[in-house]
C-alpha positions in Angstrom: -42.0 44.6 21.5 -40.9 46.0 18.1 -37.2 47.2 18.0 -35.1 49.8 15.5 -32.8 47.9 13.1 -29.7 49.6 13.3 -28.0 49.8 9.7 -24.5 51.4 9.8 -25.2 53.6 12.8 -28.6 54.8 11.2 -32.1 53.6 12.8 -34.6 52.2 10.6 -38.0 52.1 12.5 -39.4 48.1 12.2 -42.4 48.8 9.9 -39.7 49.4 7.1 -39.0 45.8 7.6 -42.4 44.7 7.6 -43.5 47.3 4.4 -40.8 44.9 2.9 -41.5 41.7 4.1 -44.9 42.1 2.6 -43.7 43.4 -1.0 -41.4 40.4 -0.4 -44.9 37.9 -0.3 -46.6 39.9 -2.3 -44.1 39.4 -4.9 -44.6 35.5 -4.4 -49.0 35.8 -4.6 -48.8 37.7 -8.3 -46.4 34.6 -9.7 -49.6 32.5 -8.3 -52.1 35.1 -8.9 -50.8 34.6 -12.8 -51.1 31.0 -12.6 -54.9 30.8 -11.7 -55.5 34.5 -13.8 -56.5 36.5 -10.9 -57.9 39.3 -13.0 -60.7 37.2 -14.4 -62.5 36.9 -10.8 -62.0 40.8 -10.1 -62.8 44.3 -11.9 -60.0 45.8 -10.9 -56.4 43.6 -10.4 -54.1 46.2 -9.5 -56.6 47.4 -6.3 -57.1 44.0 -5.5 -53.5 43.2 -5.2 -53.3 46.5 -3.5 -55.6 45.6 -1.0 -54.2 42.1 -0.6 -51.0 44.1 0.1 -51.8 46.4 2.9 -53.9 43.1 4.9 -50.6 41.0 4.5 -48.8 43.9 6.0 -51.4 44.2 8.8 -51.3 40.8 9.8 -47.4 40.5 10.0 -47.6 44.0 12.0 -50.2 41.8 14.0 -48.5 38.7 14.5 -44.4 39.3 14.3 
C-alpha cells in the first residue's frame, strides 16, 4: 500500500519518491552507459536514456 511522506507537516504523494529514486539510478546507468559508449548502439541517446528512465520508474512503482 503506497503511503504520503509527511515532510514538515506537508504531504508529498509516494511517486515523488519513486520519480527520484529513478533519477537517483538513472544517474548511476549514464556513468556506465559512458563506460561502454552507449550512444554508439543507438540513434538517439538522450530518448534512449529517456525511455530507460520512465521503465526503471515503472518497475519500482511495480515492485516497491
Amino acid at each position: 500500500m503506497y503511503e504520503d511522506i509527511h515532510i514538515g507537516g506537508v504531504l508529498i504523494s509516494s511517486f515523488v519518491a519513486y520519480a527520484l529514486a529513478a533519477f537517483a539510478i538513472l544517474l548511476v546507468l549514464r556513468w556506465f552507459f559512458a563506460r561502454i559508449r552507449f550512444s554508439r548502439y543507438v540513434a538517439n541517446a538522450p530518448l534512449a536514456e529517456a525511455g530507460i528512465y520512465v521503465c526503471v520508474l515503472a518497475l519500482l512503482i511495480a515492485f516497491i
